[in-house]
C-alpha positions as semicolon CSV with decimal commas, in nm:
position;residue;x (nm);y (nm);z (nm)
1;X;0,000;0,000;0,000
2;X;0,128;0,374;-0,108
3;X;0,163;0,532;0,211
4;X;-0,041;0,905;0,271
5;X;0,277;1,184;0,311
6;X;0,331;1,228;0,654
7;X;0,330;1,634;0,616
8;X;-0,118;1,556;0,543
9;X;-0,044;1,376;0,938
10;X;0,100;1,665;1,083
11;X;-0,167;1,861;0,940
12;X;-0,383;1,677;1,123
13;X;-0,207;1,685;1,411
14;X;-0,174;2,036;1,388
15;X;0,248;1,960;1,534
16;X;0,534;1,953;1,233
17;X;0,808;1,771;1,337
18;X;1,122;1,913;1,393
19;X;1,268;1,555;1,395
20;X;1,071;1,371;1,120
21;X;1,250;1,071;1,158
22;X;1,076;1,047;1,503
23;X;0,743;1,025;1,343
24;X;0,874;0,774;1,074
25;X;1,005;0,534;1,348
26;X;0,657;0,588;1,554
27;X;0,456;0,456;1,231
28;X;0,694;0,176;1,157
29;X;0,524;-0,162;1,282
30;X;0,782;-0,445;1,404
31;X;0,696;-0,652;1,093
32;X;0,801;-0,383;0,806
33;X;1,113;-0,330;1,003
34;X;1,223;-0,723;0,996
35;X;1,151;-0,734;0,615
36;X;1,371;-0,416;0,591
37;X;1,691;-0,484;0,342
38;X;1,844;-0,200;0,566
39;X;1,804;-0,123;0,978
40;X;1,520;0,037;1,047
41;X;1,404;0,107;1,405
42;X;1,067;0,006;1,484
43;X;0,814;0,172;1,731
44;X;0,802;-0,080;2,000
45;X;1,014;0,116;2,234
46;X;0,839;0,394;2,129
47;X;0,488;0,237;2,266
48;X;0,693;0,207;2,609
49;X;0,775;0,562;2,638
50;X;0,426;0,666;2,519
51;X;0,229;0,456;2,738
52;X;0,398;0,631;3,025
53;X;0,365;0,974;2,904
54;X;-0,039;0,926;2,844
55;X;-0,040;0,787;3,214
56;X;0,054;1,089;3,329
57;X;-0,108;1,340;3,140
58;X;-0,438;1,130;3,257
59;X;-0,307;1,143;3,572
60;X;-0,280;1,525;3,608
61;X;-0,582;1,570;3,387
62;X;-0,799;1,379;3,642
63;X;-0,654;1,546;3,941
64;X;-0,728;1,840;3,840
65;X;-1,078;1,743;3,747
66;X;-1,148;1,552;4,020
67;X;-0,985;1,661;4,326
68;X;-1,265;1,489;4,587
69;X;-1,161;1,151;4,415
70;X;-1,021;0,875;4,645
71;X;-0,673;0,694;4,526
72;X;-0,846;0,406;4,342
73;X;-1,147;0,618;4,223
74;X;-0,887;0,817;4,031
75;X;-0,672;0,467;3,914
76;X;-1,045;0,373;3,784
77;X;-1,103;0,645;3,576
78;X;-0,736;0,662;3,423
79;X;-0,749;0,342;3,329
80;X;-1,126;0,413;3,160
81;X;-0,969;0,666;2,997
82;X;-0,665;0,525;2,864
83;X;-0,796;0,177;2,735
84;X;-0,739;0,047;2,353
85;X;-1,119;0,164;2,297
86;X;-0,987;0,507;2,359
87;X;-0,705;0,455;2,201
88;X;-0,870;0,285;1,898
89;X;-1,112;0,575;1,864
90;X;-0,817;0,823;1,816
91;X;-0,659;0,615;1,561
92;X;-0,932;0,597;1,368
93;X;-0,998;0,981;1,445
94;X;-0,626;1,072;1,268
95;X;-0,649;0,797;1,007
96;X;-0,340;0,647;1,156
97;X;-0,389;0,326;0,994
98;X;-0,293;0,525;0,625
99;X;0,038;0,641;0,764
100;X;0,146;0,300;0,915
101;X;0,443;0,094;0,783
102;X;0,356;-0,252;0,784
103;X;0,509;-0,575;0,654
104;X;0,338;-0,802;0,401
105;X;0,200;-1,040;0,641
106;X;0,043;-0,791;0,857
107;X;-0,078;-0,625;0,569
108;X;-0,225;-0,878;0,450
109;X;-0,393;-1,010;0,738
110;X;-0,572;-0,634;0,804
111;X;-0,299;-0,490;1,020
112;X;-0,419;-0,116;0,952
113;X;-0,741;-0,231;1,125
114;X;-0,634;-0,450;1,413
115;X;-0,685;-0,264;1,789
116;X;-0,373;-0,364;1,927
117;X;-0,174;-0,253;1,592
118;X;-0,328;0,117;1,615
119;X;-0,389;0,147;2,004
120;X;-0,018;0,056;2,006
121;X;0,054;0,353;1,678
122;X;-0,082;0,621;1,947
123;X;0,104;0,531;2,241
124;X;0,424;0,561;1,970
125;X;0,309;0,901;1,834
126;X;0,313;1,053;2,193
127;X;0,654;0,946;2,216
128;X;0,711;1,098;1,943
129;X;0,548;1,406;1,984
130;X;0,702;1,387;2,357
131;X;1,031;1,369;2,199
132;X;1,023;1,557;1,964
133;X;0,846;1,899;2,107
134;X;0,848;1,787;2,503
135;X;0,562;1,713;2,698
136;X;0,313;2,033;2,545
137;X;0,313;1,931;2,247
138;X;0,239;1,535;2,358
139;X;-0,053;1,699;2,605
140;X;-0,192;1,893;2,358
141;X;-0,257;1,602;2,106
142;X;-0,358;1,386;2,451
143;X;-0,605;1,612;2,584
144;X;-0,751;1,694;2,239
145;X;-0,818;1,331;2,072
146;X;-0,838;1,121;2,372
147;X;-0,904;1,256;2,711
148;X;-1,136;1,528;2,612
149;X;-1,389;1,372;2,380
150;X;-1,463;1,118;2,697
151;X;-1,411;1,395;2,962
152;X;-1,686;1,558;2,859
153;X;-1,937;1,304;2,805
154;X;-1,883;1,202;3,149
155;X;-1,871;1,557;3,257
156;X;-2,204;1,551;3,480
157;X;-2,154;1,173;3,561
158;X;-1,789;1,103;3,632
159;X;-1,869;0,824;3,838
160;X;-2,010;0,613;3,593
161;X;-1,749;0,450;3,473
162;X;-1,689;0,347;3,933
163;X;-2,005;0,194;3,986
164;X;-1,875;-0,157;3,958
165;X;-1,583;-0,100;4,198
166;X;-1,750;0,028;4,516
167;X;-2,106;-0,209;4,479
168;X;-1,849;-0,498;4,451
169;X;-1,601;-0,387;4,680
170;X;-1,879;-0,348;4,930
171;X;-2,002;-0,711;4,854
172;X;-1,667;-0,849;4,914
173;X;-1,590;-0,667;5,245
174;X;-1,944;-0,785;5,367
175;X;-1,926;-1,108;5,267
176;X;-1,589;-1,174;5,388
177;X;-1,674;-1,081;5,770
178;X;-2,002;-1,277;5,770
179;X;-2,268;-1,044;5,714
180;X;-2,551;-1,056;5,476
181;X;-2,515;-0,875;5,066
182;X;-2,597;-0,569;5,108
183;X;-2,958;-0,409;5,040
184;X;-3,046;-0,082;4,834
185;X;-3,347;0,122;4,797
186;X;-3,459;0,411;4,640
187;X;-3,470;0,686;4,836
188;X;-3,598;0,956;4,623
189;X;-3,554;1,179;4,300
190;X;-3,591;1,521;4,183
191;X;-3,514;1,766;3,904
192;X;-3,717;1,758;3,571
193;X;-3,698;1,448;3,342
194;X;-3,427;1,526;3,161
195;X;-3,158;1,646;3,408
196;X;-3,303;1,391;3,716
197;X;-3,088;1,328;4,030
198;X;-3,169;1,000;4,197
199;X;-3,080;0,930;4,548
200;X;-3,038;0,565;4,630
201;X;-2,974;0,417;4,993
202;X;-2,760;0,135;5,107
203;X;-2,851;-0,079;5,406
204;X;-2,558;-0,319;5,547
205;X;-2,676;-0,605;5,821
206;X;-2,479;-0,713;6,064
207;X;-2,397;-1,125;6,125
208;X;-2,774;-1,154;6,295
209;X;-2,983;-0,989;6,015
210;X;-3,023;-0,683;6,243
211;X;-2,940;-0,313;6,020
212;X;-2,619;-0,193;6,170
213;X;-2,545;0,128;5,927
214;X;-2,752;0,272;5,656
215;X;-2,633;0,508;5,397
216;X;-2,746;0,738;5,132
217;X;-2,578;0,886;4,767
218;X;-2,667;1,088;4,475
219;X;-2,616;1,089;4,120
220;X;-2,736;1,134;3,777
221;X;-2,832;0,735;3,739
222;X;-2,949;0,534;3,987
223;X;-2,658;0,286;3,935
224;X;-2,434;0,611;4,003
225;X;-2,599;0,673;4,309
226;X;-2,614;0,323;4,466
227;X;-2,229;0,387;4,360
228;X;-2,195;0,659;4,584
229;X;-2,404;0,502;4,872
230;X;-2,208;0,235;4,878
231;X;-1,865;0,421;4,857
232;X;-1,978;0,581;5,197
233;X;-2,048;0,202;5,364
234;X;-1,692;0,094;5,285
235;X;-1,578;0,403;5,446
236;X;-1,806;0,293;5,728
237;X;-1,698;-0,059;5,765
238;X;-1,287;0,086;5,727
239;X;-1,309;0,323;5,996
240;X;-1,567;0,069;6,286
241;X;-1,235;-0,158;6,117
242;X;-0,999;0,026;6,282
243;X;-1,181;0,110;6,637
């Protein structure tokens, strides 16, 4: 396949290389560089370096955000926003898959279109960006064609993407000292239909059936508020833990 010239890339990326060859090597899959007649460097090293600069541009991204978020709320939602979905999205965003340098067996067996292939081509280009123009130039293409786009849909419900981690959690933790799964209610709602805010409560037994500690959350859905409720029972169960 005829490659697209990489200056249409930068155009998209709105960056021009000072270092071209760094955006060559980040677009050159393992494959086309063994079936090179000469050395050619290919991006794995590249995906290293990248994959720990988009860690922490999420990271600072979601502090910022989300100051009132715990230590594993916040490992949650960087890893949400960092997975090959995210990544896959972008690629496909860029047209990254035209600019990559594959070998005739990957070619062949739809390299351009594979997740791992392109979710791996990103984490290479913000090396290369990184690299090549330090770490503004790799934020700005970060923020703009991954974080963002997701940041904002989840802008009035951050804790979506948590809701499995505390009702589970919670489970666990109950489970593993005896007491009965947890129970949760509806405990009331509010705010026209379109913009609704759901309060859920969470009712945790103790070893004889009896309630020992109720609590109650809020959010946008009620799977986000039972979230929430829950979040405050762990907190609950850590600090009776420690009496």
């Amino acid at each position: 396949m005829k490659h697209l010239p990489l200056e249409q890339l930068e155009q998209t990326l709105g960056y021009r290389f000072v270092r071209r060859e760094m955006l060559q090597q980040a677009l050159t899959h393992s494959s086309f560089a063994r079936e090179a007649t000469e050395a050619t460097q290919d991006n794995e090293q590249l995906e290293f370096l990248g994959d720990a600069v988009l860690q922490l541009i999420a990271s600072q991204e979601i502090l910022d955000r989300h100051p009132e978020f715990h230590e594993g709320e916040l490992s949650q939602l960087r890893a949400h926003l960092v997975n090959s979905r995210h990544l896959l999205q972008c690629a496909n965003a860029i047209g990254l898959g035209d600019y990559l340098r594959l070998g005739r067996g990957e070619e062949k067996t739809g390299g351009r279109r594979k997740t791992a292939v392109l979710a791996d081509g990103v984490e290479a280009l913000i090396a290369a960006l990184y690299l090549d123009g330090g770490l503004v130039a790799a934020s700005r293409f970060v923020l703009d064609h991954i974080l963002e786009p997701e940041l904002e849909r989840l802008a009035e419900n951050a804790d979506e993407v948590l809701v499995a981690d505390h009702k589970s959690r919670l489970q666990e933790v109950l489970r593993a000292s005896g007491r009965p799964e947890p129970s949760y209610e509806l405990a009331g709602e509010e705010g026209p239909a379109h913009r609704k805010s759901f309060t859920m409560r969470v009712v945790v037994l103790d070893a004889t059936n009896r309630p020992e500690f109720t609590a109650c959350g809020s959010g946008q859905t009620k799977k986000s508020a039972s979230q929430v409720a829950a979040r405050k029972a762990l907190e609950y169960l850590q600090d009776t833990a420690h009496e």
